[in-house]
C-alpha positions, -999 to +999 in steps of 0.1 A: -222-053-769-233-082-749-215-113-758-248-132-763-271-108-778-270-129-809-276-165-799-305-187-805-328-189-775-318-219-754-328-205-720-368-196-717-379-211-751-390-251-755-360-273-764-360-311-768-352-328-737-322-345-738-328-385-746-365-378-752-364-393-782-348-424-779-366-430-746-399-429-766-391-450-801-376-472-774-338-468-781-324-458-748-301-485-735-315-486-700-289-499-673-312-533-676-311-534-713-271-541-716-260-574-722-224-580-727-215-605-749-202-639-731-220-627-693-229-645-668-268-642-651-264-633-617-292-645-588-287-633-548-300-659-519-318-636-498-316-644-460-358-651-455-358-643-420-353-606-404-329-621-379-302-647-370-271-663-365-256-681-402-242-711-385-232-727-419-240-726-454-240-758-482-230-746-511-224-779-526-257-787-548-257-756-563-226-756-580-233-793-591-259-775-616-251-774-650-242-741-665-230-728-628-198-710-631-196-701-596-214-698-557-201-669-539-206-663-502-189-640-477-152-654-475-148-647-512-157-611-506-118-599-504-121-563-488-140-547-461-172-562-473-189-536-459-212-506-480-231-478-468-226-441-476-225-425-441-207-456-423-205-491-435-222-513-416-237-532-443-225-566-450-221-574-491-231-609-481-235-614-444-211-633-425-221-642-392-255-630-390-288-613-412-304-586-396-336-583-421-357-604-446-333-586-477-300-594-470-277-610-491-260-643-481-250-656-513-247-648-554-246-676-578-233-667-613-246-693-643-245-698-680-283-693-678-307-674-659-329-708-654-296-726-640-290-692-615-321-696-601-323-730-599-288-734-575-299-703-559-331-727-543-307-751-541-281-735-512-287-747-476-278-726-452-284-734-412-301-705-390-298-701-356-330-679-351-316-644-330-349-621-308-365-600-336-373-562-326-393-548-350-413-512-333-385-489-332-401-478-297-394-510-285-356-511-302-348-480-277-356-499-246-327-513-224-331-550-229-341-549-264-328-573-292-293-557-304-292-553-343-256-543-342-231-550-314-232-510-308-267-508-295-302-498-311-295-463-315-282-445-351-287-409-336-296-383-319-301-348-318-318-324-293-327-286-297-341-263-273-350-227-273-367-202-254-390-207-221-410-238-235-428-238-196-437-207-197-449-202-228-474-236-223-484-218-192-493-185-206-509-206-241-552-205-243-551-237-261-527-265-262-530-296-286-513-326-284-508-356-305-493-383-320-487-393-358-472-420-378-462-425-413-451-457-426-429-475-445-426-469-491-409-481-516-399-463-543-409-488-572-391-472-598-404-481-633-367-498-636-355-515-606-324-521-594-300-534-619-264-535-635-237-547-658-203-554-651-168-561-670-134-551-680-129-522-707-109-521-726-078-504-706-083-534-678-107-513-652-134-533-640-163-513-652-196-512-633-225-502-657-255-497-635-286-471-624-276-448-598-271-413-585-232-405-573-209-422-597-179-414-578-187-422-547-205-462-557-169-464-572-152-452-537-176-479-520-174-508-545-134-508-540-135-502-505-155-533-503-136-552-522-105-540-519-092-526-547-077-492-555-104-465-572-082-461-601-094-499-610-126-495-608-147-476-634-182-471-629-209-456-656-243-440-653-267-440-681-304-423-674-317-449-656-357-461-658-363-439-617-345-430-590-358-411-561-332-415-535-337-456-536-307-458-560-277-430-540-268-458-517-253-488-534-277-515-547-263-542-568-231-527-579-208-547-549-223-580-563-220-574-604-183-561-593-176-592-570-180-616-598-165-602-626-137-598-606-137-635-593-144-649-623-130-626-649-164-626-670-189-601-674-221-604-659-258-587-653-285-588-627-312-570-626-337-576-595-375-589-598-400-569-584-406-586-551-370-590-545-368-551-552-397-548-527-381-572-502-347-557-502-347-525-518-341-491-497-377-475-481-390-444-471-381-441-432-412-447-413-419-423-381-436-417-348-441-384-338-456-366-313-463-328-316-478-307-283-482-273-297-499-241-283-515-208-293-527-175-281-564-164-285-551-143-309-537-171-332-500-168-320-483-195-320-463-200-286-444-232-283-439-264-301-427-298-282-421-325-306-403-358-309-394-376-336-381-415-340-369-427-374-371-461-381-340-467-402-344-506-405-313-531-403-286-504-416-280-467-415-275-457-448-281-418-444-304-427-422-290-399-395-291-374-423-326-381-428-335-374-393-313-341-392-334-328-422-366-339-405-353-325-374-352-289-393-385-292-412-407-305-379-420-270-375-428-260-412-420-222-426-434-213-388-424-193-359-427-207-328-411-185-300-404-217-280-392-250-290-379-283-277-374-312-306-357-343-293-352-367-324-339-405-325-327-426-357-326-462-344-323-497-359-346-526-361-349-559-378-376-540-408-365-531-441-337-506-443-345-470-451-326-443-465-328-415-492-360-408-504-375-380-521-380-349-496-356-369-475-376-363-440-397-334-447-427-351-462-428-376-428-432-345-405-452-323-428-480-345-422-476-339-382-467-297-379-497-293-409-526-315-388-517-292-358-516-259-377-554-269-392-565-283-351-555-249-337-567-227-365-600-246-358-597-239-318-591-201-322-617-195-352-596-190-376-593-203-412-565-228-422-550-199-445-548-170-420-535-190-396-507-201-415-507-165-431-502-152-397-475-173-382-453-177-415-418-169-411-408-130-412-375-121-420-355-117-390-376-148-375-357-180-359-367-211-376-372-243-359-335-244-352-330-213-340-311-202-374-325-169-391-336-176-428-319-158-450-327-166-484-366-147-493-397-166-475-417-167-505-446-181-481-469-155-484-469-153-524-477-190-524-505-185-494-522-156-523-522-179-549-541-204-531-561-181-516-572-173-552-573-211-563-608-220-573-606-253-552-597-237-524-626-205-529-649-234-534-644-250-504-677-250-487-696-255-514-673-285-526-683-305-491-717-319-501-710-356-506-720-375-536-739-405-507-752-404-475-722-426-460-697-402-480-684-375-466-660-348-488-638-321-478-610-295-491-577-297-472-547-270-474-509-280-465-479-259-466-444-277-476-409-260-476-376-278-480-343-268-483-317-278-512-287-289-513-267-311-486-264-289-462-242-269-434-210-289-429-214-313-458-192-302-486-210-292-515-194-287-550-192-293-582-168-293-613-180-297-649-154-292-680-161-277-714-143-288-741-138-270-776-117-299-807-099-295-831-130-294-856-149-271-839-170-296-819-180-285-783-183-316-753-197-310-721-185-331-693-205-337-660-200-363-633-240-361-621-265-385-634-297-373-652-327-395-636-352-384-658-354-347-635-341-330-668-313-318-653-289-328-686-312-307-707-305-277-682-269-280-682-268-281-723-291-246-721-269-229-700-235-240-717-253-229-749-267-196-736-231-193-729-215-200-761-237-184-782-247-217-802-278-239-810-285-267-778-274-292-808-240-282-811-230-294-777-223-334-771-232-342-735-211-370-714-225-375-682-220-402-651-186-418-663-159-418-633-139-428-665-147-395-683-161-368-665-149-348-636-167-354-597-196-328-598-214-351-569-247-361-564-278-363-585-300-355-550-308-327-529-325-306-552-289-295-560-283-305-596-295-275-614-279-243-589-247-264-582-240-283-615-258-256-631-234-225-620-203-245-623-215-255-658-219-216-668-185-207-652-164-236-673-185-222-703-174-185-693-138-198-691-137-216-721-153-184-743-123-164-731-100-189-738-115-189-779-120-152-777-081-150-768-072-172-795-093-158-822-081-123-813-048-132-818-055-148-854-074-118-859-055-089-845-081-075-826-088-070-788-108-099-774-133-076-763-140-069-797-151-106-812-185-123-808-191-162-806-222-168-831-224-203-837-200-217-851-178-187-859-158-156-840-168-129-852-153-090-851-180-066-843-192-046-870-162-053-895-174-081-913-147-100-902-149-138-889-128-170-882-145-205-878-141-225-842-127-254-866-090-250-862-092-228-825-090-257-806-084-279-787-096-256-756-109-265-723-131-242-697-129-259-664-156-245-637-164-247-602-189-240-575-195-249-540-231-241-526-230-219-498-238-226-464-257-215-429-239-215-399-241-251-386-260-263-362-257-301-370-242-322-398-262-316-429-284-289-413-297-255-416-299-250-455-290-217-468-322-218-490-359-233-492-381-238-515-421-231-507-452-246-518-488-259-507-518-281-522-553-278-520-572-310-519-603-319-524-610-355-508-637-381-499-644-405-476-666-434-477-677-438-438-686-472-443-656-489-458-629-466-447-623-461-483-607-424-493-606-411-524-589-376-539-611-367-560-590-333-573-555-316-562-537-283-572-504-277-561-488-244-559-451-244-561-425-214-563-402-227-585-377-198-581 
């Protein structure tokens, strides 16, 4: 008998979403809704400028203010003073130069959020204004205004394969263009914001929104220079994160005064300051010369891609690796050449941000596919029918797919779509200066970090002495649903209702490192792990039980909140088994690599159909109706 043929139906039946409730009636304590008793109100001076020397800075009115416990620039900082999750080159507060409008020069920690602000205005510091390069075409050339000491240039990666000559000499129609996408913030319903203190064993707890608990506690002590066993850093569900929030915000800062002062504190940024110096979407130029056959082959793709990562790297150069891999789309192209450049500039810095590349070069591979469906007489959708990847097929990269291409169930669902059948008709405008018409774009993207970066999780199951189960997971739920996931699966598991299991989640303090809330990773990594510590910790109660019983374990049953002996009648409560703990593990598996961070093992596929309009008058474009069609595996 199958150990869960029994259980209540946590896995394909509606369950309430973990903190669902106390999000709506409002009891969720957001990271921004903690206020320790006795804190300090935090303000950051912001540089103003995108670039130049700090020749001094007076910081002598400011702590005259009343209620002003302290004004902290960068020789207070005691460690590396440096963050950034691929290489830190970002100052905590900037020491000799800025490098962007964002950057931090100095914190002022006050009684009062009034007196904060009011010495923050009051700091003077003296500028010596530095050559600004802000077109990353421009930061590539020889004598362009150095950001860092090191040059302009983050990364870069180059791929070439097959006869890319020949196959434009033997193409019947060539197109060739250029696109650019620009620059977006996330503007998260919450922004950036955080608490700090010491607990009650002496750590000095960072309580803030974010995405990798283990790893903003890695950075904040490197920064500072402490030891990771002092620091202790907790993640409740935070109010949105889409990438803006994996690199470290205002953690360094909330840790740098409590630990300078000894009191706890909280800052949370405005909205324009969010704007002003939060993390963006990378912007990028692209150019794309593609070609065809007659037939509606496609023959060879040239493209080159430049990432603007702004005034630090961040992941920045992962970024442009996964752009790098997705420039093509789910398409064969016997030939390929793909140069791509990361590069700094004085803008805004850019890092993770969701799709994480692939949505910047989806809008330059999908404008070619539609201009050389139109050249050869063929429909957006057989075109992209006929040049989807086949099994077998090199991708972009020159790496064999070898997870299913689900392309061509997604291309028959829109093919049915009603928008999409409609098309024609849909075109007549609503004005004479309006013009409408139905779009179709392909997307794929692959999950999890990728060839060479190690991928894994662990997640413990724990079973008290009264019977109680507690799930413990190092991610971070960001409102993706990804804690409600891991409580069906450890329930399926267990045999039990969703309700019997307490969930801790994003507490270095508590929980074991399952990595990163990104990636599309959470739900296959975390997920499998999560199933295999519930596995273990079943045999470990089934072992236990038996023994109280004096049966074989393969004769007992969880079912609920009982072992039970198949078909005798016969049953012990969990109460009084434990304490028992299932640890499990999984790593995702990987392509062959290539580059850092690139292929993926598996992709995802989908495509929208939009119906849009445009006002030829004003410029003005409207969508006036969009259906997506996503394989959700």
């Amino acid at each position: 008998m199958n150990h869960n043929d029994h259980q209540p139906p946590s896995i394909g039946q509606p369950v309430v979403r973990v903190g669902a409730r106390a999000k709506v009636t409002g009891a969720h304590v957001y990271p921004s809704d903690h206020y320790p008793d006795g804190m300090l109100h935090l303000r950051v001076l912001r540089a103003g400028r995108p670039h130049a020397r700090i020749v001094a800075v007076d910081t002598t009115a400011a702590e005259q203010v009343a209620g002003v416990v302290g004004v902290f620039t960068a020789q207070d900082v005691p460690g590396l003073n440096r963050v950034g999750i691929l290489f830190p080159d970002m100052p905590v507060l900037c020491d000799e130069k800025v490098r962007y409008e964002g950057d931090a020069v100095a914190i002022v920690a006050a009684e009062t959020d009034a007196a904060a602000l009011r010495a923050r205005d009051l700091i003077r510091v003296e500028y010596a204004p530095l050559p600004v390069v802000g077109d990353p075409r421009a930061a590539l050339r020889p004598d362009a205004p150095r950001v860092h000491e090191d040059g302009n240039l983050v990364s870069e990666l180059h791929f070439s394969r097959g006869d890319i000559a020949a196959a434009f000499a033997a193409a019947d129609f060539i197109s060739e263009n250029e696109y650019h996408t620009g620059r977006q913030a996330h503007a998260f319903l919450e922004t950036e914001a955080g608490t700090a203190f010491y607990d009650e064993e002496g750590r000095l707890t960072v309580r803030v929104g974010g995405q990798y608990p283990q790893r903003d506690r890695m950075q904040i002590a490197r920064a500072l220079g402490l030891r990771e066993e002092d620091v202790r850093v907790i993640m409740p569900m935070p109010g949105g994160a889409f990438g803006g929030k994996d690199e470290i915000t205002v953690q360094c800062y909330l840790a740098l005064v409590t630990l300078l002062t000894g009191r706890p504190c909280r800052l949370m940024l405005d909205r324009e300051e969010s704007f002003r110096a939060g993390i963006k979407r990378h912007p990028f130029h692209m150019r794309y010369k593609t070609a065809c056959a007659a037939d509606g082959r496609l023959l060879a793709a040239q493209v080159e891609l430049l990432a603007d990562t702004g005034a630090y790297a961040s992941l920045g150069p992962a970024v442009l690796s996964l752009a790098t891999e997705h420039c093509l789309g789910p398409y064969h192209f016997p030939a390929v050449q793909i140069d791509a450049y990361c590069v700094y500039t004085n803008n805004s810095y850019a890092g993770a941000f969701r799709g994480f590349g692939a949505p910047q070069v989806a809008v330059g591979i999908e404008q070619q596919m539609d201009i050389m469906a139109q050249a050869v007489g063929l429909d957006p959708l057989t075109f992209r029918r006929r040049n989807g990847l086949r099994p077998g097929q090199p991708a972009a990269l020159g790496n064999v797919v070898e997870s299913p291409i689900t392309l061509p169930e997604v291309l028959d669902v829109v093919e049915s779509d009603p928008l999409y059948r409609r098309r024609d008709a849909l075109t007549q405008p609503a004005a004479p200066h309006k013009k409408r018409g139905v779009g179709l774009a392909v997307a794929w993207q692959g999950f999890g970090l990728g060839a060479g970066i190690p991928d894994s999780a662990t997640v413990r199951l724990h079973l008290d002495e009264r019977g109680r189960y507690r799930l413990h997971v190092g991610s971070v739920d960001m409102g993706q649903g990804n804690a409600t996931a891991f409580l069906q699966m450890a329930a399926y598991e267990l045999a039990c209702p969703v309700a019997a299991i307490e969930l801790v989640m994003g507490d270095t303090a508590l929980v074991p490192d399952s990595g990163p809330s990104n990636a599309s990773r959470n739900v296959f990594v975390i997920g499998t792990a999560t199933v295999r510590a519930a596995r273990a910790l079943r045999r470990k109660i089934l072992a236990v039980a038996a023994a109280e019983l004096h049966v074989a374990p393969g004769d007992l049953l969880l079912e609920g909140e009982r072992v039970a002996v198949v078909n005798q009648g016969r049953s012990l409560p969990l109460a009084g088994l434990g304490p028992l703990t299932g640890t499990g593990t999984f790593s995702m598996p990987e392509a062959k690599q290539v580059a850092p961070g690139i292929p993926h093992k598996i992709f995802g596929y989908g495509a929208q159909v939009a119906l849009v309009e445009v006002d030829t008058e004003t410029g003005q474009v409207d969508v006036l109706e969009i259906h997506s069609v996503i394989d959700a595996g």
